[in-house]
C-alpha positions in Angstrom: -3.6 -47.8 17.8 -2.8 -45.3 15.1 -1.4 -46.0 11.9 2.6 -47.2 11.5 5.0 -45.1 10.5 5.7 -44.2 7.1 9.2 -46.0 6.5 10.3 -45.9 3.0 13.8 -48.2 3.4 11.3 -50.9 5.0 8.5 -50.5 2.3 11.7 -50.7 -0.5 12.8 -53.6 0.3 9.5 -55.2 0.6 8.5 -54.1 -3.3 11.9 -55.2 -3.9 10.9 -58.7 -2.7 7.6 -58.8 -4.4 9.2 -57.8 -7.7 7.7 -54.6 -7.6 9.8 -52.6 -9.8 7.7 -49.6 -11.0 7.1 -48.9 -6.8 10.6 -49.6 -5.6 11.8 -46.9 -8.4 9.2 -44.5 -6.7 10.8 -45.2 -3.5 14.4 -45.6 -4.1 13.8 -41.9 -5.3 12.2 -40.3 -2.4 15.1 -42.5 0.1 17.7 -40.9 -2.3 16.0 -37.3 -1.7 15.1 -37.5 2.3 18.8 -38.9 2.7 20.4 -36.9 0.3 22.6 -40.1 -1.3 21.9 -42.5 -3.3 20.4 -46.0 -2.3 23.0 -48.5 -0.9 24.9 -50.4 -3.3 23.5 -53.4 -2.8 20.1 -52.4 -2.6 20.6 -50.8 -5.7 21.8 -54.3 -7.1 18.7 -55.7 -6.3 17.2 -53.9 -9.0 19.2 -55.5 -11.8 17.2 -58.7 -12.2 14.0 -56.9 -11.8 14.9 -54.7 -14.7 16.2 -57.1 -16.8 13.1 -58.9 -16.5 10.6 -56.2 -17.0 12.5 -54.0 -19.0 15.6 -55.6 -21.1 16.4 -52.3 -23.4 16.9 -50.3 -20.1 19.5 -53.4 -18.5 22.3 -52.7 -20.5 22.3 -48.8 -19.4 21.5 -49.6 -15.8 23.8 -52.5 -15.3 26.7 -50.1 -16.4 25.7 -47.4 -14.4 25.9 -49.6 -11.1 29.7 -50.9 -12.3 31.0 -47.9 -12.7 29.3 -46.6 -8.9 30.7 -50.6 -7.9 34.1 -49.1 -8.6 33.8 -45.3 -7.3 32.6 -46.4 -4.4 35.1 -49.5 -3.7 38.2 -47.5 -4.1 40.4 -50.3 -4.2 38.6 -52.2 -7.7 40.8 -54.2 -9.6 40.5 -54.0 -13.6 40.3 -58.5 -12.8 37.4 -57.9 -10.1 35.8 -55.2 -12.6 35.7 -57.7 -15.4 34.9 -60.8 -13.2 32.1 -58.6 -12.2 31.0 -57.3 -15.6 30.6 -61.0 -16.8 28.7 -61.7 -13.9 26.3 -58.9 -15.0 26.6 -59.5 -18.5 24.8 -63.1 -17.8 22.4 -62.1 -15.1 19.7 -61.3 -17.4 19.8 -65.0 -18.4 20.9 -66.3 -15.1 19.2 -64.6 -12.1 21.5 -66.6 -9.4 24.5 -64.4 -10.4 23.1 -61.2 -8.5 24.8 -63.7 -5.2 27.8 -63.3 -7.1 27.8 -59.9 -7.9 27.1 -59.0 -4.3 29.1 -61.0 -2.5 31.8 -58.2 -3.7 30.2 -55.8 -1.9 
């Protein structure tokens, strides 16, 4: 049997689940090169507790930047479901259960 086949998207969301942030940056980047796109939405909110964890300066800037894809990419955002979900980001770095909430908009 030869090795398995290299398969970023699976190795992604497996450093994702181990809290591997550092490695699932590495391969979010080489998934948004081969594909030519970024990550998924809702693979990219998985990130948000990881980097408010591990790296609480960079939240504020990241958490932002995945709001204002959440509403590009939804076309049909309310201002309400913006702001309900800008709350819900606002407190995840304090409450980690709110990433179900943020994501069950998706």
């Amino acid at each position: 049997m030869g090795p398995r086949p290299w398969r970023p998207a699976g190795e992604l969301e497996q450093a994702l689940e181990r809290g591997e942030l550092r490695y699932a940056v590495a391969l979010a980047e080489e998934l948004r090169l081969e594909r030519g796109r970024p990550i998924e939405l809702e693979t990219a909110a998985r990130f948000l507790p990881l980097i408010a964890a591990a790296s609480p300066g960079e939240y504020d800037a990241y958490a932002l930047r995945w709001l204002a894809r959440w509403v590009a990419e939804s076309g049909t955002a309310t201002i309400e479901q913006a702001a309900e979900i800008a709350a819900s980001l606002a407190d995840l770095p304090v409450e980690p259960r709110m990433l179900e909430a943020i994501t069950a908009t998706l």
